[in-house]
Steps between C-alpha positions, in 0.01 A plus 500: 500500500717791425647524836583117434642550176777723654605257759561242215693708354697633744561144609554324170630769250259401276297738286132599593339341215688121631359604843147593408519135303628275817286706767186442284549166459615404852284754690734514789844730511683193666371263259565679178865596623594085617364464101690768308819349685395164406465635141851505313353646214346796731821496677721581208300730338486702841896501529526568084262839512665608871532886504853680611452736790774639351356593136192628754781722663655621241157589308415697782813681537438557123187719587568609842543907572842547482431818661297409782652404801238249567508148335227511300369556150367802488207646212748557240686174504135302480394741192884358319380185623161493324661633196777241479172259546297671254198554757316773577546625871157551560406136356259361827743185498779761701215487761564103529889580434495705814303254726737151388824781548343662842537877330547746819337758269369575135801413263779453754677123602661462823781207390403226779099534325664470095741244604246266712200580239729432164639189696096335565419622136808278388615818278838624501513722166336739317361209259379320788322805629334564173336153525423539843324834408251258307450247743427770753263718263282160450516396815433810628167471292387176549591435892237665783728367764795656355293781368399590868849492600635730274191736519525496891906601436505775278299696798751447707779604266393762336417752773671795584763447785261559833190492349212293594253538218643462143458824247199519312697561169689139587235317561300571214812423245494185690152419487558593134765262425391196748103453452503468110752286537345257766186500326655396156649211599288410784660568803207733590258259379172537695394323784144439606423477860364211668161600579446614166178353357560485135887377517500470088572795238528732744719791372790701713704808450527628151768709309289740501490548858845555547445872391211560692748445787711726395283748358310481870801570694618796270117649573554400870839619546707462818878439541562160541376100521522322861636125505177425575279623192818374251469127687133527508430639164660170343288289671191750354617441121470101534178483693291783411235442232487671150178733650624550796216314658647257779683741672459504844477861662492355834858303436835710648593587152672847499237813439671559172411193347142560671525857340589327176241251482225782502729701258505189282108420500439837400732504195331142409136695529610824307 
């Protein structure tokens, strides 16, 4: 659906909300478009809200390093830019910020990633932005699919220039900031596996649990997470049970999580 959404956009100019609307009620990209052009109501309200690549220029210029030689905005222009929008920089909606603006790196914007991300979130000023910070946030919350996508991303961006794994440090303040979130507003919401005999009340992951991750890999140590346990642990949160019961030793989970699992029936029997 997302990667739908975008291509409406893109096409028609109009805002994500109008495309979410036409694609769910037409089902098919082609469909929805021939309707929102048939639509003069649609139609006018897409060329009324259309965003200036110029007011997306010039607010990047506005942040941009001025003493860089790169084109980018650098750390310090994105903490001026999260003071002018009164949010704090280490707010978990940044992490969806950097996935819908392609962010090379923790708090820098290359200008081809703000200009094509503010243009698909229909935003071209710091008001804009502000509301787009709350769409994002809920979104964010409430979406797996787009939950997955941004989880999957911030690996990718956050790692140190070279480096395969990403730093233990990092990936717990992630972990921190994304699986509270996810399981508020449902994103992480559990789900039971098919062969599962009792498919009703089953609990999942709890709050609680979320430290015992964390306090686990502080006692475990090491350096750094592989792609492979970050991917795979997601997966873990929405299936495993609350007891830690239904996992399956014999599965290609990472030994980690297998470590974990023991570490976590142990702290449930203590």
């Amino acid at each position: 659906m997302n990667a739908n959404i975008d291509q409406f956009v893109a096409v028609t100019g109009a805002s994500a909300r109008d495309a979410k609307r036409f694609l769910e009620k037409y089902k098919r990209l082609d469909v929805a478009i021939d309707a929102f052009y048939g639509d003069p109501n649609a139609l006018a309200s897409a060329q009324r809200s259309g965003v200036s690549t110029t007011k997306i220029t010039q607010l990047f210029d506005q942040y941009k390093d001025p003493l860089s030689g790169d084109d980018m905005i650098a750390v310090d222009g994105t903490i001026r830019l999260c003071a002018d929008l009164g949010s704090d920089p280490a707010d978990v909606v940044w992490l969806a910020v950097a996935y819908e603006l392609k962010s090379p790196s923790m708090g820098a914007w290359s200008r081809k990633g703000w200009v094509d991300g503010l243009k698909r979130l229909n935003c071209d000023s710091i008001s804009a932005l502000q509301n787009v910070l709350v769409q994002l946030r809920q979104k964010l919350s409430q979406d797996p699919e787009y939950y997955t996508q941004v989880y999957n991303y911030t690996f990718e961006f956050s790692r140190q220039p070279g480096q395969r794994s990403l730093g233990l440090d990092d990936a717990q303040g992630f972990w921190a900031l994304l699986i509270p979130h996810g399981l508020q507003g449902g994103a992480l919401a559990h789900v039971q596996r098919d062969d599962d005999v009792d498919m009703t009340g089953e609990e999942g992951w709890k709050e609680e649990h979320t430290q015992w991750w964390l306090d686990f890999l502080n006692e475990r140590g090491g350096k750094g997470i592989s792609k492979d346990t970050w991917q795979m642990f997601l997966e873990f949160v929405r299936s495993i049970d609350s007891k830690f019961e239904k996992y399956d030793a014999e599965a290609a989970w990472p030994s980690t999580i297998d470590d974990f699992v023991e570490y976590a029936k142990a702290r449930q029997a203590s």
